[in-house]
VEXLO-574942 format. One line per 3 residues: number of its first residue (from 1); their letters; for each residue y, z, x of C-alpha. Coordinates in pm, whole numbers, always signed. Each point is the difference from the previous one (the first is absolute). Example, Ala and Ser with C-alpha at 12.3 -4.5 7.8 and 13.67 -1.06 7.14 Angstrom:
// VEXLO-574942
1) AS) -450 +780 +1230  +344 -66 +137
***
This chain:
// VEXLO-574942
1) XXX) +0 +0 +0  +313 -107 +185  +328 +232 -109
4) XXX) +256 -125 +259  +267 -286 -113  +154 -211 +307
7) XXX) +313 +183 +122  +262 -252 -201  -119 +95 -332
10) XXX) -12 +400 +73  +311 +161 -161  +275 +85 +226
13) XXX) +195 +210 -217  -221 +304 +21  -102 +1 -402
16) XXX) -314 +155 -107  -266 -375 -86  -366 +56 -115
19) XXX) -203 -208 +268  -223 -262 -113  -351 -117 +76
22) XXX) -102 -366 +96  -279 -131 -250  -228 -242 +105
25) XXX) +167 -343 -163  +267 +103 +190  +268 +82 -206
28) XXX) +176 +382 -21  -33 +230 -283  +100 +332 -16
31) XXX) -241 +275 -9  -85 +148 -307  -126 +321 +65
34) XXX) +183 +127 +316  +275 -77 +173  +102 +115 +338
37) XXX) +419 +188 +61  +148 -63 +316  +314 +256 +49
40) XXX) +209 -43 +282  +183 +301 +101  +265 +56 +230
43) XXX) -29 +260 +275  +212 +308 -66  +328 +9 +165
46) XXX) +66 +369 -130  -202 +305 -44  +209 +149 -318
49) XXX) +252 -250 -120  +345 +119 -116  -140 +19 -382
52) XXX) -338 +214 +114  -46 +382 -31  -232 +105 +272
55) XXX) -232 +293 -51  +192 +306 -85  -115 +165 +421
58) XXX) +61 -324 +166  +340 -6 -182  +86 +355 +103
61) XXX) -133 -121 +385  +213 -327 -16  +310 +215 -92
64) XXX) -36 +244 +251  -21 -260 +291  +324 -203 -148
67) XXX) +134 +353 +23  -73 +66 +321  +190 -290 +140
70) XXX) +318 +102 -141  +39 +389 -94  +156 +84 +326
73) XXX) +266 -252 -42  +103 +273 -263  -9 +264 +203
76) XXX) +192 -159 +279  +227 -147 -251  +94 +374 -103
79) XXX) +66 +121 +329  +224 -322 +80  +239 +48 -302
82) XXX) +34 +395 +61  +83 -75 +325  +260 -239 -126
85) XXX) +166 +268 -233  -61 +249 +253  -266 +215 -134
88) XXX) -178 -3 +335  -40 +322 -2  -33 +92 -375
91) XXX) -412 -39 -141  +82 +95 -335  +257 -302 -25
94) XXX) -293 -206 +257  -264 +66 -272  +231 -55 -279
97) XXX) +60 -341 +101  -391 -87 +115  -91 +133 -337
100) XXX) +263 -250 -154  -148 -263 +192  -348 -21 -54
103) XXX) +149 +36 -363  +182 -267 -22  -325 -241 +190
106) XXX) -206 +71 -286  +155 -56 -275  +182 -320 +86
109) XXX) -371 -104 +146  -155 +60 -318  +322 -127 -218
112) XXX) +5 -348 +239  -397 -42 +8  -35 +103 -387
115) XXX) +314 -165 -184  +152 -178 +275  -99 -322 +181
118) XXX) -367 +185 -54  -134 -100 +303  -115 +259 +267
121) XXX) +311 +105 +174  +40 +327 +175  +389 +111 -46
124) XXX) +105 +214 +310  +315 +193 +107  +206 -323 +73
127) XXX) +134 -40 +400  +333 -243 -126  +172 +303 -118
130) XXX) -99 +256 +330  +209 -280 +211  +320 +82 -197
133) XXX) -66 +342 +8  -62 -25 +383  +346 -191 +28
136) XXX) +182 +217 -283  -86 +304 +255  +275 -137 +222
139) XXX) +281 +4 -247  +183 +362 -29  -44 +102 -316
142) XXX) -455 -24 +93  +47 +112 +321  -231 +276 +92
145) XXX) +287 +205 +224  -283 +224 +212  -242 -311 +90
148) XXX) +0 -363 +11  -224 -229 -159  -122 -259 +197
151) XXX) -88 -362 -135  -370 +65 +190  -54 +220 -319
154) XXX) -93 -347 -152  -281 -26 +210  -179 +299 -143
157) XXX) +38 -144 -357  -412 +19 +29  -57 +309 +163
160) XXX) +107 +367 -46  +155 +288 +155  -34 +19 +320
163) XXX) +122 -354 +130  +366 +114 +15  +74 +61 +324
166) XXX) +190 +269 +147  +13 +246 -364  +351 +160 +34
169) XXX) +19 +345 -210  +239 -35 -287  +149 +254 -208
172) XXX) +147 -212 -349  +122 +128 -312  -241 -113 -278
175) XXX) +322 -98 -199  +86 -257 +260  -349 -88 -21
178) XXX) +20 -57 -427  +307 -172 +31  -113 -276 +235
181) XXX) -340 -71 -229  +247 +27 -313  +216 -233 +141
184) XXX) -326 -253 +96  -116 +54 -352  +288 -118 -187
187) XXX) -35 -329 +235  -300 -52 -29  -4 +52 -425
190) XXX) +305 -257 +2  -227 -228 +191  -310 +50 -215
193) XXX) +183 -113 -254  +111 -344 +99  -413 +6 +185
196) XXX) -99 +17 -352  +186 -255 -174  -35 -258 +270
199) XXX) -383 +12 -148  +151 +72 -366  +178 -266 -15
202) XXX) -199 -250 +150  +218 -93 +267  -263 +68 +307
205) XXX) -278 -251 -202  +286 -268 -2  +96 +109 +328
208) XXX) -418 -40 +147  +0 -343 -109  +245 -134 +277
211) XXX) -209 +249 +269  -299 -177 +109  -277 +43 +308
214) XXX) +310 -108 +222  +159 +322 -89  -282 +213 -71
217) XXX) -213 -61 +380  +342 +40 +214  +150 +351 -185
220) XXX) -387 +163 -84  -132 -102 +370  +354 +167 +146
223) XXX) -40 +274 -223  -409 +88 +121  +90 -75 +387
226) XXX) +246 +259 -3  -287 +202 -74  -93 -18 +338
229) XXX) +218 +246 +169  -153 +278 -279  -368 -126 +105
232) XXX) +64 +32 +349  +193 +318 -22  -353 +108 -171
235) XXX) -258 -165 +212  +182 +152 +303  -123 +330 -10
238) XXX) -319 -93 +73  -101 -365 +18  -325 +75 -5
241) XXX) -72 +149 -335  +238 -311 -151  -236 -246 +190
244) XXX) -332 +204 -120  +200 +11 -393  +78 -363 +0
247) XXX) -309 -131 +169  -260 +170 -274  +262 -142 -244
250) XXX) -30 -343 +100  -426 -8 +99  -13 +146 -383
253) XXX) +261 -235 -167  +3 -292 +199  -358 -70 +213
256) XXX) -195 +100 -263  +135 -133 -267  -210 -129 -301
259) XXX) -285 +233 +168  -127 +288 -233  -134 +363 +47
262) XXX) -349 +110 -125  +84 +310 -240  -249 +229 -173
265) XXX) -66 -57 -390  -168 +149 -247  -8 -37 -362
268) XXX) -254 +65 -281  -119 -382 -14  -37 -80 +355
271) XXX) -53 +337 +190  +116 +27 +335  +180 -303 +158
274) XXX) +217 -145 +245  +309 -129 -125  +210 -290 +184
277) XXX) +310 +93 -10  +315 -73 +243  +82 +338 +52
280) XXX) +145 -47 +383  +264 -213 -154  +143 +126 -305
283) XXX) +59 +292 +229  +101 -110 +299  +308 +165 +63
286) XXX) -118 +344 -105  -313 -61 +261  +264 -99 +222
289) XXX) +225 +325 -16  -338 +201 -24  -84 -156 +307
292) XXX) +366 +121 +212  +18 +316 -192  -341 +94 +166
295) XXX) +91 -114 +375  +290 +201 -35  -155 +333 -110
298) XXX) -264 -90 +305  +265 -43 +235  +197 +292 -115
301) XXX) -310 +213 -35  -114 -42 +366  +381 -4 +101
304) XXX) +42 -349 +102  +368 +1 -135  +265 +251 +109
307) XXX) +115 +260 -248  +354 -61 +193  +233 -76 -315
310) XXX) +175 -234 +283  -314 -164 +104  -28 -392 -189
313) XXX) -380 +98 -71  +118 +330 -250  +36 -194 -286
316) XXX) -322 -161 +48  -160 +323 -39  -154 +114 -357
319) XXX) +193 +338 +14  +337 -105 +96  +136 +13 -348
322) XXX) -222 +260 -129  +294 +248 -52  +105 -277 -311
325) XXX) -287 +154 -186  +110 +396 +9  +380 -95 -12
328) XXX) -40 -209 -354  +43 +203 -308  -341 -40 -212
331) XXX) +214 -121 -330  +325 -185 -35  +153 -210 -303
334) XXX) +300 -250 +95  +235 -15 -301  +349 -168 -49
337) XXX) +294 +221 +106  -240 +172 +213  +325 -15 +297
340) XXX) +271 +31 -259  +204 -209 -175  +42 -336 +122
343) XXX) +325 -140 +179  +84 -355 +130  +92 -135 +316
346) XXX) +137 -335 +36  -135 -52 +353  -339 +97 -184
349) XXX) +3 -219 -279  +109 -342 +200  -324 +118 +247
352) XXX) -216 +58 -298  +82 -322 -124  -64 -214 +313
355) XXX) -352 +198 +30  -20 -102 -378  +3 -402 +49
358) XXX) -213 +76 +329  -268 +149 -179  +19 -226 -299
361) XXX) -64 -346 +258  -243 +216 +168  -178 +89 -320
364) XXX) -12 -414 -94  -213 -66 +314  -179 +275 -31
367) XXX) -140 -76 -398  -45 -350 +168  -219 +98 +287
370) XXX) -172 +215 -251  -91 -240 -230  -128 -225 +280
373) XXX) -224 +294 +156  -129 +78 -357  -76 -391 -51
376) XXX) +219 -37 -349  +255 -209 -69  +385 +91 +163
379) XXX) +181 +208 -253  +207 -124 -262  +336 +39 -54
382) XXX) -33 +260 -253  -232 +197 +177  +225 +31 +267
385) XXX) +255 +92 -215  -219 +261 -152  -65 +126 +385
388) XXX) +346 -14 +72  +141 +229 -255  -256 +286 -6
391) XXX) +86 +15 +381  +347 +41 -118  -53 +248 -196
394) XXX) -196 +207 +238  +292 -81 +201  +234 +210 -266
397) XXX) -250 +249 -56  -53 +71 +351  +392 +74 +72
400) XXX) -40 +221 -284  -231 +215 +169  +159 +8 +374
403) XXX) -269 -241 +126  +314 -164 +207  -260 -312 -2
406) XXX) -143 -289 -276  -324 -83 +79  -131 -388 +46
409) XXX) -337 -181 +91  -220 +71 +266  -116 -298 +219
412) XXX) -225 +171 +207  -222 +118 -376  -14 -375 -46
415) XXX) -167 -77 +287  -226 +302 -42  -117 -176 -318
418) XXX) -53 -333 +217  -220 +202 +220  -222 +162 -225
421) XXX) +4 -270 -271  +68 +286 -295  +267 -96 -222
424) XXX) -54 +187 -308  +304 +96 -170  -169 +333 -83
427) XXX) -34 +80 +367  +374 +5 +21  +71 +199 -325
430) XXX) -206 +292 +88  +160 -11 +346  +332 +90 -181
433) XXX) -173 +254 -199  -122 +138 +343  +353 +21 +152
436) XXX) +137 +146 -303  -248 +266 +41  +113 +26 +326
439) XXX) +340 +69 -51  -117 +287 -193  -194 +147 +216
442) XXX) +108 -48 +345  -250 +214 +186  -284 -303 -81
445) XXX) +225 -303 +133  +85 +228 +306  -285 -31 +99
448) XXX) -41 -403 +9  +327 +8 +182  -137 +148 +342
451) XXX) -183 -352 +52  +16 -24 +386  +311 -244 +4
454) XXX) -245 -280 +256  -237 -2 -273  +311 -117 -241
457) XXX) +131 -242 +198  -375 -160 +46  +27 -33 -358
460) XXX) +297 -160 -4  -61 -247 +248  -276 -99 -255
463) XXX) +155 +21 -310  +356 -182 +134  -215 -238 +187
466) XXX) -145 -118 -309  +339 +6 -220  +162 -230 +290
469) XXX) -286 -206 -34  +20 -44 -372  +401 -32 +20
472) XXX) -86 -349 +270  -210 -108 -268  +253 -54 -230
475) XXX) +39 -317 +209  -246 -181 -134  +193 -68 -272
478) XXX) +279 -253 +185  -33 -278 +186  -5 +110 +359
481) XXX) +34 -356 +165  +393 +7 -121  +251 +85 +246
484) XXX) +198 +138 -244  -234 +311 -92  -65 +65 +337
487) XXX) +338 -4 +138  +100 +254 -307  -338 +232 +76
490) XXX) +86 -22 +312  +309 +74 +51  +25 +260 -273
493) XXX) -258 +218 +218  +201 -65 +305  +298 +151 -130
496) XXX) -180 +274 -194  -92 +101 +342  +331 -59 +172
499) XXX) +231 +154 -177  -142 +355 -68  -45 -40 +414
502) XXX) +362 -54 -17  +121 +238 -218  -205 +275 +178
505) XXX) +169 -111 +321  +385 +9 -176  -5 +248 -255
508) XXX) +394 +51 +56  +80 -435 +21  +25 -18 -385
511) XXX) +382 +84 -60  +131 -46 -360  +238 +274 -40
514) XXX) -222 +188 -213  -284 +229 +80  -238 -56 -325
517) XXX) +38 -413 +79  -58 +42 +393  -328 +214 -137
520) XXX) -75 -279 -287  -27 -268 +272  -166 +240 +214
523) XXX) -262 +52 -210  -69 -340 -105  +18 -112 +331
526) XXX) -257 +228 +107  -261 -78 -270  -208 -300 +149
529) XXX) -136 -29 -350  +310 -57 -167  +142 -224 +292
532) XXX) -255 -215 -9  -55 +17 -337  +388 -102 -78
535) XXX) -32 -279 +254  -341 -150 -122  +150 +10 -393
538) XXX) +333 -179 +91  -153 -260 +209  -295 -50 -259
541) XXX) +250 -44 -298  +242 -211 +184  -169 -255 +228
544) XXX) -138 -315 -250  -397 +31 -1  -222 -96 -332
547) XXX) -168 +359 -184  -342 -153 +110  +121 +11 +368
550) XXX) +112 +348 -54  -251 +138 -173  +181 +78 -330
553) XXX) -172 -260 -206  -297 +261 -115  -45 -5 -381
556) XXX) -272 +151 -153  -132 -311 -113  -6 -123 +377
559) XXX) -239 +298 +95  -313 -81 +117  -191 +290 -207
562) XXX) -252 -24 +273  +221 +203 +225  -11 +257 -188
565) XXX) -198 +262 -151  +228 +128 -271  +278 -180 -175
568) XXX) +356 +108 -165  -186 +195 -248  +49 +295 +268
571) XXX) +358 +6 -30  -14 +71 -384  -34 +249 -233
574) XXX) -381 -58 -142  +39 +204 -390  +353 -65 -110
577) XXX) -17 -104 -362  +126 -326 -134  +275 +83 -195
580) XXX) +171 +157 +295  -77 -231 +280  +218 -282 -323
583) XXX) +275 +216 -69  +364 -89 +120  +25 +290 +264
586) XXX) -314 -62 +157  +73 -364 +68  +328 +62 +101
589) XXX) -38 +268 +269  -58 -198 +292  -314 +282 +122
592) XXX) -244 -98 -243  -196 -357 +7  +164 -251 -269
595) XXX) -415 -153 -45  -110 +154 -350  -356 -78 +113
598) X) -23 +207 +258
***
């Protein structure tokens, strides 16, 4: 009996066809009784998609190691903005504002995961509004009178206490204290405000449709190579455990990809069994730290490392921090008003607001990269929007409560989710549950925060190196044998890289007449991301080139749906009945989708 057909007449469009048998006067008929399925499935790209709910443990697991990677950029954060309102000194203020922190991560997490562009986005304690502070410190009315605030503080934006150098005892009044984070607050509200309604409004969706990969791959790959001074700052104190931390991280990840670990079974049915299961990777970064956390107790247990607080190795040692855990209070709840009323500064609200449009072309890339890493669609516009506006509101909310901060994306989460190929959306929303918790009770996040700062900064090099990777990507998208997107890429990096050089070099060359413009140019100039960013949108928007050359041409109906595994049915709200998704205010708020049938 001969089955087979001669390769021109098999289907090429993957349907399912009953095969047929060859009689013996030589002419086909289908079979009658059987007929034989052939399913051709494609390999999976992703272990939980953005839509799946893992197991209930493996979700808890997942959200620990996403936490891991980022809860002592809260920490750090807190001791960076006390020492910018000079509450060096002052725990109760210190703890205050970590509590506030961690706070304010998980619920905009949740709110942006949940309600917002609702894909898995971890929202952090947001570095664009630290560089104001730092340059605010200089001006009189934020100047700390008994120490001086050095712009290397930005450098320990990742780590804790401990990486100021040379601690200088200072005895301020806790009213000059209140009165600098009132003043912040007001700012920062004001600023939250106009965050907000950029989204509101619709003005950033409008606004994303003239920033394409030419944009995005020059201010996001800026942005993640300034990373590099943190990482190294990290990886320094013992190069060792970073190597040994990255290394397990990239065998597990990266060499054996696609491979799978035998795991015990057992159910009624079957018994005992071994279950295939690619355990190594969906937890590869949490092997990884495991892996650095343990050289470092073995080095500090046989006293490899010096217990000198001087010596680079200290902070590489598992009980350098350990004073964090007896110091924290076991319960604290961060309220609005908890510093007093709230003021307003107009050298704080004209910062605020530059850290504001920072963060919101920062958080554009970011959804972008996201998307691509999750394998879905980019966002639509009023997704974005929809992003865009809960940030701003956290933004409000957060100068209500002292956090002197907004929070914004995370790029080095994203490429966590690249390495372990877990994108569930559920992941990230009991994350934020997590760091709520947290906040509550700061003796349990203490003790996460005395990660050995080399086994941090292997993780970063992973994570980052993966984000930068997925940022390049973005390339894809435009025609790379046109000198005019290469010229604009390139150049745009070039002076993302020169200026900030520059600026760093001539902090006192900018001469306007006025101190909060000389600090506006300042800080712009010093932000590679925006510099290059800036640069790469002008050029892009101004020199002729077709959409298809640019890479602005993508419709959803020019998708190839074999790209990805989801589609825009992520970005929406699944059980929102009919009438509402047809009445007037739903189609006219420029956050919602304006398709009825989805």
């Amino acid at each position: 009996m001969n089955l087979s057909r001669p390769d021109s007449e098999k289907p090429t469009n993957g349907e399912l066809e009953p095969l047929t048998e060859k009689p013996t006067n030589g002419e086909l008929a289908p079979r009658k009784d059987k007929s034989v399925v052939i399913i051709h499935e494609r390999e999976k790209r992703l272990i939980y998609r953005i839509s799946d709910n893992p197991p209930v443990h493996l979700t808890f697991m997942f959200a620990i190691q996403q936490m891991l990677t980022t809860i002592s950029s809260s920490m750090s954060m807190s001791v960076v903005v006390a020492e910018l309102v000079c509450a060096r000194d002052d725990d109760e203020i210190k703890t205050k504002i970590l509590s506030t922190t961690m706070l304010m991560s998980g619920i905009s997490t949740f709110l942006v995961s949940t309600f917002g562009v609702r894909i898995p986005i971890y929202q952090g304690p947001a570095l664009p509004y630290i560089i104001p502070l730092l340059a605010m410190s200089t001006l009189k009315e934020f100047y700390c009178p008994n120490y001086h605030v050095s712009t290397d503080s930005l450098s320990s934006v990742n780590g804790t206490a401990g990486i100021f150098g040379g601690a200088i005892s200072l005895n301020e009044t806790r009213e000059l204290t209140y009165s600098k984070i009132q003043a912040i607050s007001g700012g920062l509200m004001a600023a939250g405000v106009i965050h907000l309604l950029i989204g509101f409004t619709g003005l950033v969706g409008v606004f994303a449709r003239y920033i394409g990969p030419i944009t995005i791959v020059p201010t996001i790959t800026l942005v993640g190579l300034s990373i590099y001074t943190v990482a190294v700052k990290f990886s320094e104190k013992h190069w060792g455990v970073a190597a040994i931390t990255t290394g397990t991280g990239l065998v597990l990840a990266l060499y054996l990809n696609g491979k799978k670990t035998p795991l015990p079974g057992y159910n009624k049915k079957r018994g005992f069994y071994v279950k295939w299961y690619p355990l190594h990777t969906v937890f590869a970064i949490l092997f990884s730290i495991m892996a650095g956390w343990t050289l470092s107790a073995i080095l500090t247990v046989s006293g490899s490392m010096s217990d000198d607080r001087n010596h680079i190795h200290y902070y590489a040692r598992t009980d350098s921090r350990n004073d964090i855990i007896f110091k924290s209070p076991w319960f604290y709840i961060a309220y609005p008003g908890q510093f007093g009323m709230m003021g307003f500064s107009v050298a704080a609200f004209i910062s605020c607001l530059v850290a504001t449009f920072m963060s919101v072309i920062d958080s554009i890339g970011d959804y972008n990269a996201a998307a691509r890493v999750c394998l879905v669609p980019p966002p639509p516009s009023h997704a974005v929007n929809r992003g865009i506006f809960l940030e701003g509101v956290m933004s409000f909310f957060a100068g209500t409560t002292g956090a002197c901060h907004a929070t914004v994306s995370y790029g080095g989460n994203i490429g966590a989710v690249g390495i372990t190929k877990v994108a569930s959306r559920r992941v990230f929303q009991v994350m934020a549950i997590m760091y709520i918790i947290f906040s509550i009770v700061l003796k349990i996040s203490a003790v996460f925060i005395t990660i050995p700062y080399p086994v941090l900064g292997g993780c970063m090099i992973l994570s980052f190196g993966i984000f930068i990777g997925l940022i390049l990507s973005n390339l894809q998208f435009i025609d790379l044998n046109s000198t005019r997107n290469l010229a604009i890429v390139g150049i745009a990096i070039l002076l993302g890289l020169m200026l900030p050089y520059w600026a760093e070099k001539n902090q006192d060359a900018i001469k306007t007449g006025n101190a909060h413009i000389d600090n506006i140019f300042l800080m712009l100039m010093s932000n590679g991301g925006f510099v290059g960013g800036f640069i790469a949108f002008f050029l892009d928007n101004t020199v002729p080139g077709t959409l298809k050359d640019r890479g602005l041409d993508i419709t959803e109906e020019s998708l190839d749906e074999d790209l990805y595994e989801e589609g825009y049915e992520v970005y929406e709200f699944q059980n929102i009945p009919r009438f509402i998704k047809e009445s007037r205010i739903y189609q006219f708020l420029p956050i919602f989708s304006k398709q009825k049938n989805l």
